[in-house]
VODOKE-919301 format. One record per residue (C-alpha): residue in three letters; z, y, x. Coordinates in steps of 0.25 Angstrom, whole numbers, plus 5000, padded with zeros to 4 digits. Layout:
<nodes>
node aa=ALA up=Z north=Y east=X
...
</nodes>
This chain:
<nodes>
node aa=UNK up=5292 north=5017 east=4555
node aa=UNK up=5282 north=5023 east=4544
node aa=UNK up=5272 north=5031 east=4553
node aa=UNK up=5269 north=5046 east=4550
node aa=UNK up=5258 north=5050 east=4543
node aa=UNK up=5249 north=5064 east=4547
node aa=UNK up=5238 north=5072 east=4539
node aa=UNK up=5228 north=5082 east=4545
node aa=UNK up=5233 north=5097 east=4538
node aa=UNK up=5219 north=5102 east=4536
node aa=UNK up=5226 north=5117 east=4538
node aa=UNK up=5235 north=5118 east=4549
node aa=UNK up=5224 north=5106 east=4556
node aa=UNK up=5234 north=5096 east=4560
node aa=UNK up=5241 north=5082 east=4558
node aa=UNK up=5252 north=5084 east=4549
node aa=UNK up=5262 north=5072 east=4547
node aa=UNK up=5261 north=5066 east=4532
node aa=UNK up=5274 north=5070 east=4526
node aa=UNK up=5277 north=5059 east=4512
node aa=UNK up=5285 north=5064 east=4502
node aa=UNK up=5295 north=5054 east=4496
node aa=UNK up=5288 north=5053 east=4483
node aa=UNK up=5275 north=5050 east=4488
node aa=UNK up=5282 north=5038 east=4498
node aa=UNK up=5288 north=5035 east=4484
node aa=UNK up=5275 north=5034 east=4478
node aa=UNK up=5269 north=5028 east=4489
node aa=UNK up=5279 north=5015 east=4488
node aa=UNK up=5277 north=5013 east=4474
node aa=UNK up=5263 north=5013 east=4475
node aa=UNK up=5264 north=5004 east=4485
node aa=UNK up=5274 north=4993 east=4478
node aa=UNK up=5266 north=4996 east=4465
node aa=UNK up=5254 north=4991 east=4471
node aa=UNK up=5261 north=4981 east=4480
node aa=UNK up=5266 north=4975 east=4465
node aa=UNK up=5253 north=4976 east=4459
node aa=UNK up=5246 north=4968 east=4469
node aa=UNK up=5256 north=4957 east=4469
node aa=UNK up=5257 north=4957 east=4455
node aa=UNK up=5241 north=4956 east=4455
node aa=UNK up=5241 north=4944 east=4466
node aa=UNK up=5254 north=4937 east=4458
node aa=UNK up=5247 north=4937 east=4444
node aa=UNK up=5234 north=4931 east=4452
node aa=UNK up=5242 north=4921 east=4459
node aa=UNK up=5249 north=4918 east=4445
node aa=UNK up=5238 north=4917 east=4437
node aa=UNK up=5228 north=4909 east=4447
node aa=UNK up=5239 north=4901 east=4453
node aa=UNK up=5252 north=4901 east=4444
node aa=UNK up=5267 north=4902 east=4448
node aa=UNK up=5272 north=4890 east=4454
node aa=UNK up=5282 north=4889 east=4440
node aa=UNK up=5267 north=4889 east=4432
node aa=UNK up=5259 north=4879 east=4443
node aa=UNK up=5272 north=4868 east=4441
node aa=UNK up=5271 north=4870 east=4425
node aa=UNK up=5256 north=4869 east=4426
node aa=UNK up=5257 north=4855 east=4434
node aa=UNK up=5268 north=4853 east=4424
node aa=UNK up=5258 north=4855 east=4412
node aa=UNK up=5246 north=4849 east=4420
node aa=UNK up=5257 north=4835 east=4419
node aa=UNK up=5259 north=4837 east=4405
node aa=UNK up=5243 north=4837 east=4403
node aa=UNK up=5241 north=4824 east=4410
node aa=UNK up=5253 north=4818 east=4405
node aa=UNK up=5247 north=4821 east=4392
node aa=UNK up=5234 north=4817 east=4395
node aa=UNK up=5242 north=4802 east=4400
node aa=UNK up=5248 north=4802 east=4385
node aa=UNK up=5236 north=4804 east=4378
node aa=UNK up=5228 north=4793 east=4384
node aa=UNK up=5240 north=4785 east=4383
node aa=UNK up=5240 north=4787 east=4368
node aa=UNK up=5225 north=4784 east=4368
node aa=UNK up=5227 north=4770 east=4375
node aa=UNK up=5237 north=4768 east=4363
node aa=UNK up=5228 north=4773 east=4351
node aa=UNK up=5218 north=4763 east=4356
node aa=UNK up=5229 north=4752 east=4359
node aa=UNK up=5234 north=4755 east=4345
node aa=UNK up=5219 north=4754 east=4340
node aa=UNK up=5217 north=4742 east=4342
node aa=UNK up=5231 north=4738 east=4338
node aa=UNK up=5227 north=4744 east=4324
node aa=UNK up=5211 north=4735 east=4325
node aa=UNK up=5219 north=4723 east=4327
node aa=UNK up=5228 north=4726 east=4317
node aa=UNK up=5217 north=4730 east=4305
node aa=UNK up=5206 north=4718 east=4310
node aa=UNK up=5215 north=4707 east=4314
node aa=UNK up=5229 north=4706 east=4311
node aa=UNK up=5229 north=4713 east=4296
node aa=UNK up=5214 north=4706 east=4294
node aa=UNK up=5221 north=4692 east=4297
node aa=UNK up=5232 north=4693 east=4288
node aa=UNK up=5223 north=4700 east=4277
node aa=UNK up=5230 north=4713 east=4277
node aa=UNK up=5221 north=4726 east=4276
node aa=UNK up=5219 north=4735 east=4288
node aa=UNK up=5225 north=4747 east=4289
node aa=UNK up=5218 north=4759 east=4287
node aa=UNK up=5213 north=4767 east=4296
node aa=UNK up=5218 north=4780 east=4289
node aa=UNK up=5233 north=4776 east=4289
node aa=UNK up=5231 north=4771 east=4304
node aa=UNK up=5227 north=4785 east=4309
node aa=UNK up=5238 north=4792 east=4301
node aa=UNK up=5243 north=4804 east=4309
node aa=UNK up=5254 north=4812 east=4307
node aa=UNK up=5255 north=4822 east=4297
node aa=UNK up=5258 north=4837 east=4297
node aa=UNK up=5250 north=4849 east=4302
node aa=UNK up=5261 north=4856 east=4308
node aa=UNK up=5264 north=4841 east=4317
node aa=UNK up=5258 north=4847 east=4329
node aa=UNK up=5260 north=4863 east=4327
node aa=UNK up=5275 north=4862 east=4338
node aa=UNK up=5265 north=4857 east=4349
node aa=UNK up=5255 north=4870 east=4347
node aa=UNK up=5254 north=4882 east=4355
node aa=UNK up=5256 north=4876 east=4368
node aa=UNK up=5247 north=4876 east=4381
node aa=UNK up=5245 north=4860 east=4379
node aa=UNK up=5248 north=4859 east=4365
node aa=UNK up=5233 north=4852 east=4362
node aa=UNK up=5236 north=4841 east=4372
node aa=UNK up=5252 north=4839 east=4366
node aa=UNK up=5247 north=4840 east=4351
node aa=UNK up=5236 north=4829 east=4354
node aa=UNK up=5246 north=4820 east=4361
node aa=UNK up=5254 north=4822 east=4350
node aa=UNK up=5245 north=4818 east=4339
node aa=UNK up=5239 north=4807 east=4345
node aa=UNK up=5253 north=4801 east=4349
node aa=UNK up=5257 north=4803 east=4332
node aa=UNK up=5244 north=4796 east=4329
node aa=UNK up=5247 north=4785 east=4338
node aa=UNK up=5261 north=4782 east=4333
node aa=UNK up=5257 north=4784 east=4319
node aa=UNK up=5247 north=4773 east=4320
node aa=UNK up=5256 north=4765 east=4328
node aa=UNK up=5266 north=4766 east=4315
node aa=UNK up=5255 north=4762 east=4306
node aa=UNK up=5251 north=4750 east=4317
node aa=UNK up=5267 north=4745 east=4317
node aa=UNK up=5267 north=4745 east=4301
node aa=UNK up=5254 north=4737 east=4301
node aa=UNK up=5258 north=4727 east=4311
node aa=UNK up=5273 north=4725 east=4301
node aa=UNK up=5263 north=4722 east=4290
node aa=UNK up=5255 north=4712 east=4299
node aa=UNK up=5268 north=4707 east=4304
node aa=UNK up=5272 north=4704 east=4289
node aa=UNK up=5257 north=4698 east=4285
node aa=UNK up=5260 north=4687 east=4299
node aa=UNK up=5273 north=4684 east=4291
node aa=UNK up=5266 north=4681 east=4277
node aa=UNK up=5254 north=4675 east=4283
node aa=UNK up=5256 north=4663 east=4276
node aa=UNK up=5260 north=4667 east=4264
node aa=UNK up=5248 north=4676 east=4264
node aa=UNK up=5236 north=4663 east=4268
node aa=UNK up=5244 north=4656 east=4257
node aa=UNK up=5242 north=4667 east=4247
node aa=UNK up=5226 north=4673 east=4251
node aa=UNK up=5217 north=4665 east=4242
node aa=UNK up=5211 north=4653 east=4250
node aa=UNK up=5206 north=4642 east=4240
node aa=UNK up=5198 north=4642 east=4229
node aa=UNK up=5203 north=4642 east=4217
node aa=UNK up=5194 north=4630 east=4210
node aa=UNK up=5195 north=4616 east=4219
node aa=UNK up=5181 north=4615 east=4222
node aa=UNK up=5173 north=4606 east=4233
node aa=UNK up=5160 north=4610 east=4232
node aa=UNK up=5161 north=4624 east=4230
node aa=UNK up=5150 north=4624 east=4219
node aa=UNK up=5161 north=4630 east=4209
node aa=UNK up=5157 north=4642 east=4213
node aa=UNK up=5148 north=4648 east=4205
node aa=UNK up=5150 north=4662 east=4207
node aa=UNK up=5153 north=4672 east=4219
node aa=UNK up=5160 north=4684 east=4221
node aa=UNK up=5150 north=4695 east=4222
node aa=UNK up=5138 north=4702 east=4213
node aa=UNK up=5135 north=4692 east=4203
node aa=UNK up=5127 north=4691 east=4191
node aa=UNK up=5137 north=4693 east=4178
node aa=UNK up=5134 north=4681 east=4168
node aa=UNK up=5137 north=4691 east=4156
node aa=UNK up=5128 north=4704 east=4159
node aa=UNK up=5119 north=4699 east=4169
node aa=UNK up=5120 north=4709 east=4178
node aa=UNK up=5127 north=4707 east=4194
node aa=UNK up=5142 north=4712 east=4194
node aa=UNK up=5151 north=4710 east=4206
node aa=UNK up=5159 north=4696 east=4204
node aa=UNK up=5174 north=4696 east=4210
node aa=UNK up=5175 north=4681 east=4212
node aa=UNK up=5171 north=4666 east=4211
node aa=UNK up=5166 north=4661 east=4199
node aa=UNK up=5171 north=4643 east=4200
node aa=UNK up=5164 north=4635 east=4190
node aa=UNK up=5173 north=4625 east=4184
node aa=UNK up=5177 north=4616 east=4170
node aa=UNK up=5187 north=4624 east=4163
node aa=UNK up=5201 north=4618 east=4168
node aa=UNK up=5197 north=4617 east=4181
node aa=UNK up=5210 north=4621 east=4189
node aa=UNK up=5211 north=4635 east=4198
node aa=UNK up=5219 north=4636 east=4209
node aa=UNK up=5227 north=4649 east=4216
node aa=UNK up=5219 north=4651 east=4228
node aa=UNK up=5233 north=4656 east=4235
node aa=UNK up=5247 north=4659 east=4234
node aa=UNK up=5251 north=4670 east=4225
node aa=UNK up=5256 north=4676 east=4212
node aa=UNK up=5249 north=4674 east=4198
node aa=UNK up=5249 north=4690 east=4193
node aa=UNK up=5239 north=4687 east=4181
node aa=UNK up=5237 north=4677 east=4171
node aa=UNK up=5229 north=4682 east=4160
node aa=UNK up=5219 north=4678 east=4150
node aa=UNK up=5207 north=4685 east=4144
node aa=UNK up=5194 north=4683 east=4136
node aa=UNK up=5186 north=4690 east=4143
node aa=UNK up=5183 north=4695 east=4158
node aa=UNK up=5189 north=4685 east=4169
node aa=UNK up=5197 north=4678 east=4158
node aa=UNK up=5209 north=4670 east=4161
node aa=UNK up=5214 north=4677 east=4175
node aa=UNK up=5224 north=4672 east=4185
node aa=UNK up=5227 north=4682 east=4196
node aa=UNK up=5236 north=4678 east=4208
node aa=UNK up=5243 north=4688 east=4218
node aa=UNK up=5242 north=4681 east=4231
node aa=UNK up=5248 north=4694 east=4239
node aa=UNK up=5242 north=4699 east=4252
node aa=UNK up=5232 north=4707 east=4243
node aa=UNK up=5225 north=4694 east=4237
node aa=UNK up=5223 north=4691 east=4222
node aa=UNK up=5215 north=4679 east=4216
node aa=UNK up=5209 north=4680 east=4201
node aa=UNK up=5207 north=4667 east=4193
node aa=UNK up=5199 north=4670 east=4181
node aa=UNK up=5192 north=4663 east=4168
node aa=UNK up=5204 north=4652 east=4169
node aa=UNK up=5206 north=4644 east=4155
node aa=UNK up=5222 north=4640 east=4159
node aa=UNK up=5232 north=4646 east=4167
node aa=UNK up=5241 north=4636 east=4177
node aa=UNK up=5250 north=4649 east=4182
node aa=UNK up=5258 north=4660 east=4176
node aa=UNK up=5258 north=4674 east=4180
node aa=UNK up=5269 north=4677 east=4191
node aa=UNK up=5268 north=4663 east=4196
node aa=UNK up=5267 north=4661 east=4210
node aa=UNK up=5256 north=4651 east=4215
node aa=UNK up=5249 north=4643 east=4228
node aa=UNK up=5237 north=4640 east=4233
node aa=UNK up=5231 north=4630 east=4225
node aa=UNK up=5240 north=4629 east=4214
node aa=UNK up=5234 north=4626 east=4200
node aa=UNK up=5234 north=4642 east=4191
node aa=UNK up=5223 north=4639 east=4181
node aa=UNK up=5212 north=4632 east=4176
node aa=UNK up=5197 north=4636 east=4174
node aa=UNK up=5192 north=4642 east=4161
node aa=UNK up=5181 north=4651 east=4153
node aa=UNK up=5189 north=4663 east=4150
node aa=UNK up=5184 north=4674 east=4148
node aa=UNK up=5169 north=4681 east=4152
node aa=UNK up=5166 north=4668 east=4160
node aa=UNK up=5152 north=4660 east=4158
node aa=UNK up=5158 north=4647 east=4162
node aa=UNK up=5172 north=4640 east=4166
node aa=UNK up=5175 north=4646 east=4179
node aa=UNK up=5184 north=4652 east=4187
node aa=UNK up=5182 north=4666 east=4193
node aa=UNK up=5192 north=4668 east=4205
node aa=UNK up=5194 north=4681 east=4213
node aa=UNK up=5200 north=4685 east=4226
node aa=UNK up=5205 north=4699 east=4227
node aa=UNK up=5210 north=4707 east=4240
node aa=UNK up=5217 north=4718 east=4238
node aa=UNK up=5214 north=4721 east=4226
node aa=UNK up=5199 north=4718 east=4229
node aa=UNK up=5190 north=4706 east=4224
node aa=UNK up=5187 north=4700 east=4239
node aa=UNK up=5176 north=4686 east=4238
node aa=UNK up=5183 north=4674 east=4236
node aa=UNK up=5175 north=4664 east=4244
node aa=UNK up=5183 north=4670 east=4256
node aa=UNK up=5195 north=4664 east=4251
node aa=UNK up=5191 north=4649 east=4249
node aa=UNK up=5194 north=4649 east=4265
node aa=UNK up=5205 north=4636 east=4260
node aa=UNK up=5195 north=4629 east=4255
node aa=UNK up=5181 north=4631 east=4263
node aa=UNK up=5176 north=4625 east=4276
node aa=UNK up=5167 north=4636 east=4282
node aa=UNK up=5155 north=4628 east=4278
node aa=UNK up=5159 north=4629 east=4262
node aa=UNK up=5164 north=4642 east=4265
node aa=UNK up=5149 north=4647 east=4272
node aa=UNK up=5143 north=4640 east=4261
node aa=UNK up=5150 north=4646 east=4249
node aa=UNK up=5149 north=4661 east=4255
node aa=UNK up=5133 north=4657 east=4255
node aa=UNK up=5134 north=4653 east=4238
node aa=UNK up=5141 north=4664 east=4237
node aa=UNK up=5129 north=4674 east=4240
node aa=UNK up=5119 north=4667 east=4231
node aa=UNK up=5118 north=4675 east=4218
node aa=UNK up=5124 north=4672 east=4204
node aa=UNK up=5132 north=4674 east=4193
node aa=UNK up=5145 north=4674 east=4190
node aa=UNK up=5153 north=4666 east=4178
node aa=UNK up=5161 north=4679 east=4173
</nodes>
């Protein structure tokens, strides 16, 4: 029962009962809920933004999962890029060294993806640095892996040509020769007989009586027979495959025909005069790739280490070349 309320009437000098009107008890209650709101409101958004609904706290642990599982994969992808690292060391400075195949670069290794727009369906999230990282570093991996597969089918297919390939790479020399005093001339700067002056000599220079034979230091193909007056003379070149060639030069008879297929020690010329030579002589050559590589590093055939210590020592003494 709502207790009554009394004034004190200043004229008539007496308490009075309050008497409330039904619009101000109207009033009086909507003031009242409208404050009752706004203070619940106030205390919910505080609670709501200092301590979250129970819906947001389970999607925050949810997300907080998500982090750390992230997190896991990253440093699970680490571990495999360096597991993969050294997968790809082995492969360039052992396995591709030991069957004479060149590295592969590191430019084509690190290939990524292509594509600036690769990433943009991962922006414009809360997370998204963390997902995009993940992402790219999880591409990188599996395009080196890609590159790693193709390398180790190539290795795979060098294994199973191995010994075509060490009966093909140039490994004797190509005058018989005991004492290894044919020599006369090393691959290097040298003094040119003609001018006089040090130019950079791409072979060996074997000083022999014309007629002498030469021999194919390998297994190959015979690409060029040719003769000429001036320059190397009379040239044989043979295509060994796996990147190697050998050039026989100066020659006065030819044994082989172009397009033939030779061995190792076979009999394709004889020595000769020909050309811008000061003597009988043979200049031989070794290329790899493309590029002149020293000889004396494939006379392995026919060298004990002590022959082969001793004729690396002749070869850094100074002098000149026959052509």
């Amino acid at each position: 029962m709502v207790k009554a309320k009394y004034f004190f009437n200043q004229k008539t000098l007496s308490y009075e009962r309050l008497k409330i009107s039904w619009k101000q008890r109207l009033i009086q209650v909507l003031s009242f809920m409208l404050t009752t709101s706004a203070f619940a409101i106030v205390i919910m958004i505080g609670v709501y933004n200092f301590f979250g609904s129970p819906k947001e706290r389970m999607q925050q642990r949810e997300l907080d999962y998500l982090r750390l599982q992230y997190q896991l994969l990253t440093d699970r992808l680490q571990n495999i890029d360096v597991l993969l690292g050294d997968m790809q060391e082995r492969d360039d400075n052992i396995y591709r060294v030991i069957f004479e195949a060149e590295p592969i670069a590191s430019s084509i290794r690190k290939a990524g993806y292509g594509g600036v727009d690769r990433y943009d369906k991962l922006k414009g999230y809360k997370n998204s640095d963390i997902v995009i990282s993940t992402t790219k570093k999880l591409d990188q991996i599996s395009s080196q892996l890609y590159v790693q597969s193709k390398s180790f089918d190539d290795v795979f297919k060098l294994a199973r040509s191995k010994n075509e390939m060490l009966a093909s790479i140039p490994a004797i020399q190509p005058v018989k020769e005991i004492n290894l005093k044919r020599i006369t001339s090393y691959y290097g700067v040298r003094t040119d007989p003609f001018y006089k002056v040090n130019k950079f000599h791409q072979g060996l220079d074997f000083s022999a009586p014309i007629g002498t034979d030469v021999f194919a230091t390998g297994n190959g193909k015979v690409v060029e027979v040719e003769k000429q007056y001036w320059g190397y003379g009379n040239v044989i070149v043979i295509d060994h495959g796996f990147g190697y060639q050998t050039k026989y030069c100066h020659l006065s008879k030819f044994k082989v025909k172009k397009g033939e297929n030779v061995m190792r020690g076979q009999l394709i010329a004889e020595i000769g005069n020909t050309g811008k030579s000061t003597a009988p002589h043979l200049h031989y050559e070794v290329h790899k790739n493309g590029q002149p590589v020293n000889p004396i590093h494939f006379f392995f055939s026919d060298l004990t280490p002590e022959e082969y210590e001793l004729i690396l020592g002749m070869s850094t003494q100074p002098s000149q070349s026959m052509d």
